[in-house]
N, C-alpha and C positions, 0 to 999 in steps of 0.2 A: 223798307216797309214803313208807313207812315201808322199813325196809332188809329185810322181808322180802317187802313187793313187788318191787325193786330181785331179788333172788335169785331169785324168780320168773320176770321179765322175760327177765331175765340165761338162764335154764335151759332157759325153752323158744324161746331164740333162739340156743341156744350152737351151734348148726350155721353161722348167718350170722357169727356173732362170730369165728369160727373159719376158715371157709372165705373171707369175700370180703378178711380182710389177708395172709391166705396166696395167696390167689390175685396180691393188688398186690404182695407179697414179690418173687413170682416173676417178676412182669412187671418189675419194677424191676432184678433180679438180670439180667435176658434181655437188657434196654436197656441195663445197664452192664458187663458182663462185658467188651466190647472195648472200656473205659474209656480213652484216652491216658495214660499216664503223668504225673505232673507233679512239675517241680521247681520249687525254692524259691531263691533267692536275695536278699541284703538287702544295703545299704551305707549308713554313718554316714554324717551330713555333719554338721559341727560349723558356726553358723549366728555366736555370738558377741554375740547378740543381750542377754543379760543384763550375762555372765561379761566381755565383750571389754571393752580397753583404746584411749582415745583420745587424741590429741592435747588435750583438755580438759581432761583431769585425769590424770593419773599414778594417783591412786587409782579403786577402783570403781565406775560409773558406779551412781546411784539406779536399782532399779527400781521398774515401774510395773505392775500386774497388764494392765489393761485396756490401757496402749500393749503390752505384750510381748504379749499373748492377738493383741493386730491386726498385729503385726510376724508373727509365726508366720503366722497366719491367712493375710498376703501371699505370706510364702515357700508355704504349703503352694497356695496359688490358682496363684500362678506357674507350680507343676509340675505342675499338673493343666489349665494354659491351653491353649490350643489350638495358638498361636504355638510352644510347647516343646513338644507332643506330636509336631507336622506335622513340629517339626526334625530330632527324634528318628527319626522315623518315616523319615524320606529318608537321614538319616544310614545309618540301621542297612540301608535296602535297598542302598545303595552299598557300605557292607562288604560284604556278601554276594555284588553282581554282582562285585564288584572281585577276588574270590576266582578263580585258574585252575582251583581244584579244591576240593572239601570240605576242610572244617577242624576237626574236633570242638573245637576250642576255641572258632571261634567258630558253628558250622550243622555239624550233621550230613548225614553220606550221603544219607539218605531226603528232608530236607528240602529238600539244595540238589539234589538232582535234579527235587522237584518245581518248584521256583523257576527251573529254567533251562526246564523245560518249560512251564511257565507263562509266564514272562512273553515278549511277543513281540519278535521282532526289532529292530526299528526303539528299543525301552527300551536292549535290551543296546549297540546301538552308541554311548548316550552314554555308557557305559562308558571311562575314561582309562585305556591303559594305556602309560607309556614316551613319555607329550606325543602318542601318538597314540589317535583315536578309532575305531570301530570300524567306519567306512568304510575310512579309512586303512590301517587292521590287515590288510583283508579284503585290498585292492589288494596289500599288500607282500604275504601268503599267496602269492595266485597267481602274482607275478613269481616267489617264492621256487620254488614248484611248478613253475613252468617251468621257471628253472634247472633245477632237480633233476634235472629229466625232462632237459632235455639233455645236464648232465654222466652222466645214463647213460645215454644214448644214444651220447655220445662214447666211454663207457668200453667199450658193447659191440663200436663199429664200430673200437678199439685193439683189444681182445681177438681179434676175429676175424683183423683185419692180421697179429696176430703170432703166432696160430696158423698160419693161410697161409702164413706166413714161413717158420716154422720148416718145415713140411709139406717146403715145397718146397727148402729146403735138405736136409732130410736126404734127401727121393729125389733131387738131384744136380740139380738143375734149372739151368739154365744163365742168363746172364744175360737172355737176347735170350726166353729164354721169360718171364720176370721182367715182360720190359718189352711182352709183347704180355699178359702178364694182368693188369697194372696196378699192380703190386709191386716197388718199385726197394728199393737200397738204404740211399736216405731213410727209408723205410719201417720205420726200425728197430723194433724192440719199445720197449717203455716201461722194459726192465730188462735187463740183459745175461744170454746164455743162462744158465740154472739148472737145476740139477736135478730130477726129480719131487720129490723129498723136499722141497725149497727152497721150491719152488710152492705146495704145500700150507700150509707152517708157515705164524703167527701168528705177530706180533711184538706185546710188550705193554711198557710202561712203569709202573712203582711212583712216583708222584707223591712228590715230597720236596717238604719244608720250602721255601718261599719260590719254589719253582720254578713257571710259568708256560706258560699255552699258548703263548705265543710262544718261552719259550726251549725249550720243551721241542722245537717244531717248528723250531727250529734248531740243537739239537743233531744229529735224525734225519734235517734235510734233508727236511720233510716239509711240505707247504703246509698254514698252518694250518686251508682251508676244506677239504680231505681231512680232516683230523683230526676239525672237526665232524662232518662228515657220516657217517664212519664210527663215531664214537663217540655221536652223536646227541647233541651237548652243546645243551643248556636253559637252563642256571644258570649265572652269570657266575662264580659258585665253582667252586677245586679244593680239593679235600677230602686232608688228607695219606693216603697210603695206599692213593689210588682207581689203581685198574689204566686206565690209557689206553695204547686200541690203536693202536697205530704201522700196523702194514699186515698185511693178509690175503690169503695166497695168492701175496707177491710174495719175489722175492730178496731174499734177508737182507743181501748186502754190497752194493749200491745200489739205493735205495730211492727216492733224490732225482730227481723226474722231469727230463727235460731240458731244457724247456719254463718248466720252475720257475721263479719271479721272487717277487721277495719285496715287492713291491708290492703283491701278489695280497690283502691286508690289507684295501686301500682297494676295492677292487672288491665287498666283501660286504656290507662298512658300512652301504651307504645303505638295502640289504634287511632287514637283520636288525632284531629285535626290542628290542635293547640296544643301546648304542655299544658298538662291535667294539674297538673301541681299547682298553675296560676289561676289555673281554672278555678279549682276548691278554696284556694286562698285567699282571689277577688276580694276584697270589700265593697259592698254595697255602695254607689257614688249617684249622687245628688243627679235629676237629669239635665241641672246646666252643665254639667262636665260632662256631657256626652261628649264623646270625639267625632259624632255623626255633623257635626258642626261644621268639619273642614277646616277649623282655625286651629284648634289645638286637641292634644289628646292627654288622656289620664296615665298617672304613673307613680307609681308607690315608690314611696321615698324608705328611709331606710329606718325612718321611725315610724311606721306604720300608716302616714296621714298620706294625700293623694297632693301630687306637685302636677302643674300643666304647663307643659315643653311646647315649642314653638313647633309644630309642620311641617315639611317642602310644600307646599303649594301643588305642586303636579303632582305628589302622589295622594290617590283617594286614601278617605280615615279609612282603618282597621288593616291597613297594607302596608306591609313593614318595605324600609326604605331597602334593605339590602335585598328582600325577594322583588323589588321595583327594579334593582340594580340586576339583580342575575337574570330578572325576563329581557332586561333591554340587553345584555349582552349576549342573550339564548337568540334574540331576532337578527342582529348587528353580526350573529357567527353564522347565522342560517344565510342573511342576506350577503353576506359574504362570501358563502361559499360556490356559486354558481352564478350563470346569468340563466336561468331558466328556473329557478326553484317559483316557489308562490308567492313568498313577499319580495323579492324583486320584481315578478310581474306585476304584483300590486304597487308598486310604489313606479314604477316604469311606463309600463304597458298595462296597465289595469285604468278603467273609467271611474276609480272611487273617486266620490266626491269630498271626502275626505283626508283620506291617507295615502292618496298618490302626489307625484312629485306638481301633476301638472294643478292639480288643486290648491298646492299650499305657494304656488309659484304667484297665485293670484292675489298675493302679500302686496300691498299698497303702501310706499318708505317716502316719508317727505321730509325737509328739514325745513321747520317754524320758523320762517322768517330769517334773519340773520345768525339768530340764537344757535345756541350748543346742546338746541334739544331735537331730537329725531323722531316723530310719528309713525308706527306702525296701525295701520288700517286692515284688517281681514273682515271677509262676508262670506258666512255660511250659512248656509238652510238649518244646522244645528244650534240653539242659542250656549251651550253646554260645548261645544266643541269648538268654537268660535272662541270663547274667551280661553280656554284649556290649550287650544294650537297660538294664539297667541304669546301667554303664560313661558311654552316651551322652547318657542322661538326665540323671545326676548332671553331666557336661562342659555338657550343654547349658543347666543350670536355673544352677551358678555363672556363665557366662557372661553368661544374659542377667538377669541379676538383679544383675550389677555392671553390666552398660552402664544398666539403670535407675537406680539409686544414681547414678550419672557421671550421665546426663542429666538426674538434679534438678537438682544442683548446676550444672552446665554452663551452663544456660540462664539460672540468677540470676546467676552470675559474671558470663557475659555481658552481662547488662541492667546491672548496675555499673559493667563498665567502660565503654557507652556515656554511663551518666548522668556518670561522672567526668569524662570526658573532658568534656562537653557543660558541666557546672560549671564546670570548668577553663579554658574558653571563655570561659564569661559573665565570670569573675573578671577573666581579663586585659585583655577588652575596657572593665570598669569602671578599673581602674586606669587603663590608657591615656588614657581618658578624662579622669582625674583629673588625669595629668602633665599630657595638652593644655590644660585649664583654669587648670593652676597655671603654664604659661607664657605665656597671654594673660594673665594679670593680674598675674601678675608677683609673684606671691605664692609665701611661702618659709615661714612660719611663720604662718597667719589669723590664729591667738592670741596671739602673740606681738604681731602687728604689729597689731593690734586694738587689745589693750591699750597700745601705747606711744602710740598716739593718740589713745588716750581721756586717759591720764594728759598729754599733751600739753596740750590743747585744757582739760583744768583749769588748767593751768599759764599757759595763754595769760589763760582768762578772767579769771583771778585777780590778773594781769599788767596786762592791760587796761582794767580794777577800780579799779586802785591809781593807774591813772595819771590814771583820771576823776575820781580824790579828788586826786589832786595839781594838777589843770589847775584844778577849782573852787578850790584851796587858796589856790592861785598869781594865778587871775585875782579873786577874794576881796581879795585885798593889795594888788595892782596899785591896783584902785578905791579901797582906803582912801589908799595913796601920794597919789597923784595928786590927791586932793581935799583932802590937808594942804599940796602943793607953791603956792608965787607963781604967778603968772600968768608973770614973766621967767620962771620955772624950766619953766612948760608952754611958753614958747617954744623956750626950750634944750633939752628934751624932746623938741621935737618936729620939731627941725631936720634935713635931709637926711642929714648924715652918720652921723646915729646911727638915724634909721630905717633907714637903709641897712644900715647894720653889723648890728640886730636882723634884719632880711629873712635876710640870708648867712649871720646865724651858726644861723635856723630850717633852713633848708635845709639847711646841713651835719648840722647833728644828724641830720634828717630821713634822710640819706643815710645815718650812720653806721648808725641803729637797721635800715634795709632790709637794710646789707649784714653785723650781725650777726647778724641771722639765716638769711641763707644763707653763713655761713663755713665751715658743716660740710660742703658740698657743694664750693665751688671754694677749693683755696691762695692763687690769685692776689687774691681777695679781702681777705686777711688785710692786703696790702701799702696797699693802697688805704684800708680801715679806720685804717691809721695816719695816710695822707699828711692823712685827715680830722681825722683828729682834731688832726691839728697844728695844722693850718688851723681849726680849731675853737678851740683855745687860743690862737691869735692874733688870731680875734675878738674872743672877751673881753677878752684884752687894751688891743685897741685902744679896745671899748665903755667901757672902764676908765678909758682916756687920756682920753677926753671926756668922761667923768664929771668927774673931778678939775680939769679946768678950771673945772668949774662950783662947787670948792670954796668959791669966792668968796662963794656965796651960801651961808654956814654956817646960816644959820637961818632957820627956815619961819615962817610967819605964824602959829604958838600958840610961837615961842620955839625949836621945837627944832631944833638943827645942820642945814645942810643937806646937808650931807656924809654924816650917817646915814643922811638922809630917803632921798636919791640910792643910797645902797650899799643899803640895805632893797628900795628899789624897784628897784634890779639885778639884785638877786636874784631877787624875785618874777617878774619881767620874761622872765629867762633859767628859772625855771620852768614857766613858762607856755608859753613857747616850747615845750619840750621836751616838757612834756606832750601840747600839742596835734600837736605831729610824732608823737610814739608812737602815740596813738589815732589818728591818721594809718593808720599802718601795722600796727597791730595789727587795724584794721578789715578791712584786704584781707587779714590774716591767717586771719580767722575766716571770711570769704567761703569762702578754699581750703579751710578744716576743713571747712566744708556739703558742697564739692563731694565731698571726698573721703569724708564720711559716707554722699552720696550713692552713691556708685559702692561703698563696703564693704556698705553693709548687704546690697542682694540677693545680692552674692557668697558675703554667708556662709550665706543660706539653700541658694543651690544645692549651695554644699562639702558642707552636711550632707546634702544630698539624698545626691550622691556617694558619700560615706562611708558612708552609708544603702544603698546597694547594695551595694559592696563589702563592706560587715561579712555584707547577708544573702549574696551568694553565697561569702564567703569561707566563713560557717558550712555551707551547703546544699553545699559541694564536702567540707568538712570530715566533713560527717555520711556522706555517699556515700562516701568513700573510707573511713572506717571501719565502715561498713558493706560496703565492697567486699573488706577485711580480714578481715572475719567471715566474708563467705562463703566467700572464699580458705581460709580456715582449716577450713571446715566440710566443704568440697570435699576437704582433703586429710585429715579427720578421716572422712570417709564409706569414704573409701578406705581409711585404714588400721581403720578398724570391718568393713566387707566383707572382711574376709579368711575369704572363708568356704571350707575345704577339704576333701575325700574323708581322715576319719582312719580310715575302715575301707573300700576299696574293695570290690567284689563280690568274690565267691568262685564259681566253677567247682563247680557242685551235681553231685556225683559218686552219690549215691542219688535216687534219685526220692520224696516226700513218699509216705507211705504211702496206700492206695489208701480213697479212702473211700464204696466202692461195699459194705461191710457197713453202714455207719453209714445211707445211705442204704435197704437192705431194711429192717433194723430199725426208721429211721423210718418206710417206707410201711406198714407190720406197725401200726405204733403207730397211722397217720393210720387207717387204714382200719377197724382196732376202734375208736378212739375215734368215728369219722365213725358207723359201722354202728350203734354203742351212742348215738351222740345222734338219729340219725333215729329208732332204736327206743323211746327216750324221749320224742321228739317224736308222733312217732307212737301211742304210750300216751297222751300227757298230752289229745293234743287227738281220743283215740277217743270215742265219747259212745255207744258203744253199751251196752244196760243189761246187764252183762256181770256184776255182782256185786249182792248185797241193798244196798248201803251205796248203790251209783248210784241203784238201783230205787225209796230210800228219798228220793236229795237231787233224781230228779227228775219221778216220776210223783205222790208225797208220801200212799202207802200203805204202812199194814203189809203186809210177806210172811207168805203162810201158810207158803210151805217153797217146796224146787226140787227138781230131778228133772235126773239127771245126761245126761250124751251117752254113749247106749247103742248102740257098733259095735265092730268090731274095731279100730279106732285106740286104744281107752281102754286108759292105762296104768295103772289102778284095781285092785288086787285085791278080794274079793269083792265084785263091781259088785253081786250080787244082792241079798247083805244091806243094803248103803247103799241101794238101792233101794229094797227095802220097807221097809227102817228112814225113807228120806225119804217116801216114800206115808202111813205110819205118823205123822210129825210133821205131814202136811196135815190127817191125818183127825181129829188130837188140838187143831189147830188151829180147824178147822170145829167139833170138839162146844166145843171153850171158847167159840168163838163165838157160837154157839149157843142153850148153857146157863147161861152164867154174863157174858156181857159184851153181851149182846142188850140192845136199846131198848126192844123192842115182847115183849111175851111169844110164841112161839111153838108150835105142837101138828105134831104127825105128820099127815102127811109132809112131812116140810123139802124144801122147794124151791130147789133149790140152783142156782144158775145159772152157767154155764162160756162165757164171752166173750171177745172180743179185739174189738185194733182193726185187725189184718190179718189175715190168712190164711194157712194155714199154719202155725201155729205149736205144733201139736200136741195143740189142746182134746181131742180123740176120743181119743186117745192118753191121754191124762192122767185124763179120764173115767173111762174103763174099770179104770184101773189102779185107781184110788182107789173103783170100786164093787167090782171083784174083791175088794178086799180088807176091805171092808165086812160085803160074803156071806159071807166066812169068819168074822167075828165073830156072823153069824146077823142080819144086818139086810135086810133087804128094801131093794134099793134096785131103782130102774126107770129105763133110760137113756133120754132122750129126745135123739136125735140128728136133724138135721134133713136134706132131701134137696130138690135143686132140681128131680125130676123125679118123676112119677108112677110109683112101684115098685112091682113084687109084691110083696107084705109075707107070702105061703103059707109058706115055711120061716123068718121067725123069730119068736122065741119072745117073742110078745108082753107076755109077764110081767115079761120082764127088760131088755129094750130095743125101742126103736120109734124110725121112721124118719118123720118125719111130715114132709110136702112143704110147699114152699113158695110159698104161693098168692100169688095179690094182692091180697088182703085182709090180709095176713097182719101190717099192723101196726094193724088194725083189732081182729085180736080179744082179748080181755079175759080168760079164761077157759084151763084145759088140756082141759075139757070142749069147747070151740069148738076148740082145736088139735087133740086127738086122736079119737075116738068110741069110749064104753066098751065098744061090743060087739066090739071087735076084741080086746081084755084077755082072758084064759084065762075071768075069776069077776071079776064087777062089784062082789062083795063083799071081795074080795081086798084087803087095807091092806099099802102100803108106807109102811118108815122114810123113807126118802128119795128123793125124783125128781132126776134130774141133769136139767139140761136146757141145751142147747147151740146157739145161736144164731149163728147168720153172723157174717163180723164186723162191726163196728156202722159203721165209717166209709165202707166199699163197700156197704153192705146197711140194708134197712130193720127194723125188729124193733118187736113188740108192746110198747105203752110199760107197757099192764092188768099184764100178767102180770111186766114187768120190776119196777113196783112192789111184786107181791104177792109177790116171791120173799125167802125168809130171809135168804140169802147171796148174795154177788156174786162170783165167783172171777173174775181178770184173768189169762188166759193170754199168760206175754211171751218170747218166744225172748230168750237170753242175744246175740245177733247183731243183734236190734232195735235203734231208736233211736227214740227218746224225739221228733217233733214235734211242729209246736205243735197238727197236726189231730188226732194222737191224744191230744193233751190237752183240745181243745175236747169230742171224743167222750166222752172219760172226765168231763166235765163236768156233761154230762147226763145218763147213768148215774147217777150221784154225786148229782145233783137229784132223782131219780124213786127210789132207791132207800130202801129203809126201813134196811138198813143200809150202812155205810161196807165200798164193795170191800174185799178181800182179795188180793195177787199170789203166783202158783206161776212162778218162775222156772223154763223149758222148757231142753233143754241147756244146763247149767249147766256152766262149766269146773270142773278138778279143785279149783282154789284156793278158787271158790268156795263149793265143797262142803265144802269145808276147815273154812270157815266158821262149817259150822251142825253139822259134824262131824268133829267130832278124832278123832286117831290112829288112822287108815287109812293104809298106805302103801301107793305108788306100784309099778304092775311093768312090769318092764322085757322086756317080750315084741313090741315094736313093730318088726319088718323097717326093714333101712337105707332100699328104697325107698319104705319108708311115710313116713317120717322126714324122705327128701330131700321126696316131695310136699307132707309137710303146708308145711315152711319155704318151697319154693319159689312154694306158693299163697298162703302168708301175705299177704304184702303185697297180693292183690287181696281177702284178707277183713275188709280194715282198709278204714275208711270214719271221714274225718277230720266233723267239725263243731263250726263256732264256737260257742261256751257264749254265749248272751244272757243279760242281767241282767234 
């Protein structure tokens, strides 16, 4: 489509284009006119998530796109959880019930009225008010109502007494009448007599600084439950400056009834709605310390003066925070207990625009740019509820978004300190262990005492060693002695007393060497070691004495002294001795070493065993408890990173967001012309009806001879006439080119020109006639042949010029115009025409001569502009197209203005068409549109 189709389109649909987004305007405008109002309210929360400082570093903590992008992501889930909505949501219905009356700061008039009518009874009694519920509330009402009603009952049936009284005093009444009409002088009045004037007045008090319903009602002598009840007091404040009435109607100089007790305190107490004791005790307070402020409330210090304590914010003034706390926990137990109760439907399945889930879901969470600050956005039709549901959300989202952070850390703490402790366990049970080991065996030092006896046991062997070189040394000598001595000398050698002496003096030695080695153990030994060794040197000795007697034999048998021979072999004698006593005792020596080798060695496998524990659980209690340190630390680094706070709380939206019920007609304006202009375009793209030459040409796939416009009173055309014969005029110019200069076959007079369709209707006769009238004005003869499916009188017409010739059953049988017509019905059988039209049923409902279809010049294809092109009138045109000697021609039949446009320019348009002509055509429109899919 090019952009002057597009303006076409556009031009003759600008009624629809017009009328049906004005009509959605309206309907839009109708539905929002009694739009709710809406306001806006927003509150920071600073999160600390980049920016925040930890116990880990003193400096900046790194950040990290992706952990901060899922930090945020958490915070912004959290407050859009369900857990935070439901809180919110019970929260803010308890403000609300908890209210005695509307609050534009936090629900307006309209709303809490419809909130108490709403919700039903059995919701509002878990309402807290004053530690009592709204059973409780209800019971103290009625006691209270009764009182009431009886203290006036009492006050009427006083009133009347002391009227009586008086009555009959002033007529003179006597006493004995007094006492037969039941009227003594018990009977007093409540007030001593006064005067009318007296009666009437009002007594009022000016509430001063510091002064009190109790002192006030003992200054005047006035029970302080009169005082309520006459003043109708509510509020445990006196306000300075408030007028409180003393009495109405009674004497002014005693006022104090008789009956009066000032007890009378404790008998209101238990009814009323407040403790009466703070009641009477109030001090009068300035009225900037009202607590109706919302910022802070009054509160009597302990010296009598008034101190102002900070708020929660969510709870209204005069509403104490614990009965705020017992009603959210009275709704929190109900909305728990069921899925079907009332405030689960309301917060679920209920349409409040307020306190259901899907209302407060409409929480708008952004994060400021890069920053560590997060935006909460709420809009509600309430300006009071709006900042107050914001208010709750922010308390509710830091709240439970640090008990998460706490219960990370909580839970690991925990697990540490059971593993420590459980380490700490294992450890002591190892050492213990290890003592009771190290005092079975007696062990003080393994290594220590390892090595001294290993370096021992060298020291022995080597000991040991020296003395087996010494014994062979020794008994080596002896043998050579002995084989150089005489035979007398082996007698003297070998006589009693000196064997004897050798025996005594082995054995002493022998004794000596046992008890120096254990000297290091007992003292007593050291004495003993001497008395031996003396005894030992007095062997030799004496071995010595009987040596020397044997000096006599100085010389051995090769010559040498025997005296030397004798002291040589002394010696050897008494070394051999000793030798053999040591290795004596050096043997049972090395025995003990084995045993005692035997009993260290496994002990020191198992110490290492031990130690072997102890080192692992000393490390595994080590690693645990510094890791129990981490988490300690991370625990308290969580918490001081959670410092997440309101640094812009809500704000009280005092305008309403501007109304955005223009933006919404402007868009329906917008939807519905664009809508109306794309089905129209839709509706264009996929019309197939041959409605232009360019269609005519991509899908029947003939030249046009010309088209012939929509001739009625709807045409917006000026001189329709001359376009008309000017388009009749381009057919006829079309036909003779045909004809005469782009023919196949040569042709001669009379052209046979033939005028067909594939349906019916479509205006051959019509089109005919136009294009032979206008022939005859150029002087051509031409003869219409128009067909009739019934047997006609043909008496009045003029056979020369047109003929009606029936439709037989034969009729595609004959060959010839001679077999169609018969010449004697012609005016002059000699009479030549230029041209015959001849006009044929249409070919896809009807049968037609195939003879005469072949022998015709031209083919004319008559197609209404509203046709459509299928595929049986393409098969029809097919065999036309075979049979014919030349290739059809098409005369588009009501052709619109455009496309008359087409074949002729600069004609305009006139604008004579009636609005109701105008609405019919557009409003028909759409049933003259016939969609079909394009096949390939």
């Amino acid at each position: 489509m090019d952009i002057n189709q597009f303006i076409r389109i556009f031009r003759n649909n600008l009624v629809l284009l017009i009328a049906i987004p004005l009509l959605l305007a309206i309907i839009v405008y109708y539905l929002t006119r009694n739009q709710d109002k809406v306001y806006e309210s927003e509150t920071i929360i600073y999160t600390g998530v980049t920016t925040g400082y930890s116990i880990e570093s003193t400096a900046q903590r790194p950040t990290d796109f992706f952990s901060t992008s899922a930090q945020f992501d958490n915070m912004i889930n959290l407050i859009n959880s369900r857990q935070t909505i439901v809180e919110s949501a019970i929260m803010l219905l308890a403000q609300s019930l908890s209210l005695e009356s509307y609050n534009p700061q936090y629900i307006s008039n309209e709303n809490y009225d419809k909130l108490q009518k709403f919700i039903p009874k059995y919701v509002k009694d878990l309402v807290v008010k004053n530690g009592k519920s709204g059973v409780l509330r209800e019971k103290e009402e009625q006691i209270r109502s009764l009182e009431k009603e009886i203290r006036s009952l009492e006050k009427e049936i006083s009133k009347k007494k002391t009227r009586a009284i008086q009555e009959l005093s002033g007529n003179g009444v006597d006493t004995t009448t007094r006492i037969k009409t039941g009227l003594t002088k018990d009977d007093a009045p409540l007030t001593t007599p006064a005067s009318t004037a007296d009666l009437a007045g009002t007594i009022t008090h000016t509430v001063q600084a510091g002064e009190s319903l109790l002192t006030i009602s003992q200054k005047y002598g006035v029970s302080i439950g009169k005082l309520r009840e006459i003043n109708d007091f509510s509020s445990q404040n006196l306000v300075v400056g408030q007028q409180v009435i003393i009495s109405t109607g009674i004497q002014s100089g005693s006022v104090m009834p008789q009956n009066y007790d000032e007890n009378d305190a404790s008998t209101y107490s238990e009814s009323d709605d407040v403790a009466y004791s703070e009641l009477i005790n109030t001090p009068a307070v300035e009225t900037t310390q009202s607590a109706t402020t919302g910022v802070g409330m009054a509160e009597k210090r302990d010296d009598g003066g008034l101190a102002t304590i900070d708020k929660d914010p969510v709870i209204p003034p005069g509403i104490r925070k614990d009965d705020y706390d017992k009603t959210v926990q009275n709704l929190v137990n109900y909305y728990n207990s069921s899925d079907s109760n009332f405030v689960y439907g309301l917060l679920h399945y209920g349409e409040s625009k307020h306190y259901s889930i899907r209302s407060l879901k409409t929480l708008q969470i952004y994060r400021i740019n890069n920053s560590d600050l997060v935006r909460l956005v709420f809009l509600s039709d309430d300006p009071g509820i709006c900042q107050q549901t914001l208010k709750i959300i922010a308390q509710v989202f830091v709240k439970n978004y640090k008990v998460l952070k706490a219960n990370q850390t909580d839970l690991v703490v925990e697990y540490f300190k059971k593993q420590v402790d459980s380490a700490d366990a294992v450890l002591q049970a190892a050492e213990d262990r290890l003592l009771r080991f190290n005092k079975k065996n007696n062990i003080i030092n393994y290594t220590e005492q390892t090595k001294y006896i290993a370096e021992q046991k060298e020291d022995l062997d080597l000991y040991y060693q020296n003395e087996q070189i010494r014994m062979a040394q020794s008994s080596a000598s002896l043998r050579e002695l002995e084989t150089n001595l005489t035979r007398r000398d082996s007698i003297y050698l070998k006589s009693d007393m000196i064997n004897q002496k050798r025996k005594e003096y082995a054995e002493v030695t022998e004794r000596i060497l046992v008890n120096e080695l254990a000297e290091d153990y007992d003292d007593r030994i050291g004495n003993e070691i001497q008395r031996l060794r003396l005894k030992s040197e007095q062997l030799r000795d004496d071995i010595k004495l009987y040596i020397d007697q044997l000096y006599l034999y100085s010389h051995s048998t090769q010559g040498m002294p025997i005296a030397r021979l004798l002291d040589e072999w002394l010696k050897s004698a008494l070394a051999y001795e000793e030798a053999k006593a040591s290795l004596v005792v050096l043997s049972r020596r090395k025995i003990d070493f084995v045993k005692t080798y035997q009993r260290f060695a496994p002990l020191g496998a198992m110490l290492k065993r031990i130690e072997r524990e102890i080192t692992v659980a000393e490390q595994s209690y080590l690693e645990l408890l510094r890791s129990l340190n981490l988490a300690k630390m991370r625990q308290q680094n969580l918490q001081m990173a959670t410092n997440i706070r309101v640094v812009d709380p809500p704000y009280f939206p005092i305008q309403a967001n501007p109304s955005k019920a223009k933006y919404l007609v402007i868009a329906a304006a917008m939807i519905g012309f664009i809508l109306v202009a794309f089905i129209i375009l839709v509706l264009e793209y996929f019309d197939s009806s041959l409605k232009t030459p360019n269609r005519i040409a991509d899908q029947v796939g003939l030249k046009i001879a010309g088209a012939f416009p929509i001739v009625d009173s709807a045409s917006d055309m000026k001189n329709l006439v001359y376009i008309s014969n000017r388009l009749v005029e381009m057919i006829i110019q079309n036909i003779k080119l045909k004809l005469k200069h782009n023919s196949l076959y040569p042709v001669s007079k009379p052209y046979l020109i033939l005028f067909f369709s594939t349906e019916g209707q479509v205006g051959k006769t019509f089109l005919a006639g136009k294009i032979a009238n206008k022939l005859r004005t150029y002087g051509e003869k031409v003869l219409l042949l128009n067909y009739s499916k019934e047997e006609e009188s043909v008496a009045d017409e003029d056979m020369n010029f047109s003929y009606s010739y029936p439709i037989r059953d034969n009729f595609v049988e004959i060959n010839n115009l001679q077999e169609l017509i018969s010449s004697n019905t012609l005016r002059r059988e000699n009479y030549q025409y230029d041209y015959i039209f001849l006009e044929i049923p249409s070919i896809i409902h009807n049968a037609y001569p195939l003879e005469i279809l072949q022998s015709a010049d031209i083919g004319l294809l008559v197609i209404k502009s509203t046709s459509h092109w299928e595929k049986a009138d393409a098969a029809a045109l097919g065999i036309i197209r075979d049979i014919s000697k030349e290739e059809p021609m098409v005369i588009l039949n009501e052709a619109e203005d455009y496309a008359i446009q087409e074949m002729i320019s600069g004609f305009k348009r006139e604008k004579q068409n009636t609005l109701l002509q105008k609405v019919k055509y557009y409003a028909t429109y759409p049933f003259r549109i016939r969609i079909q899919v394009k096949e390939n």
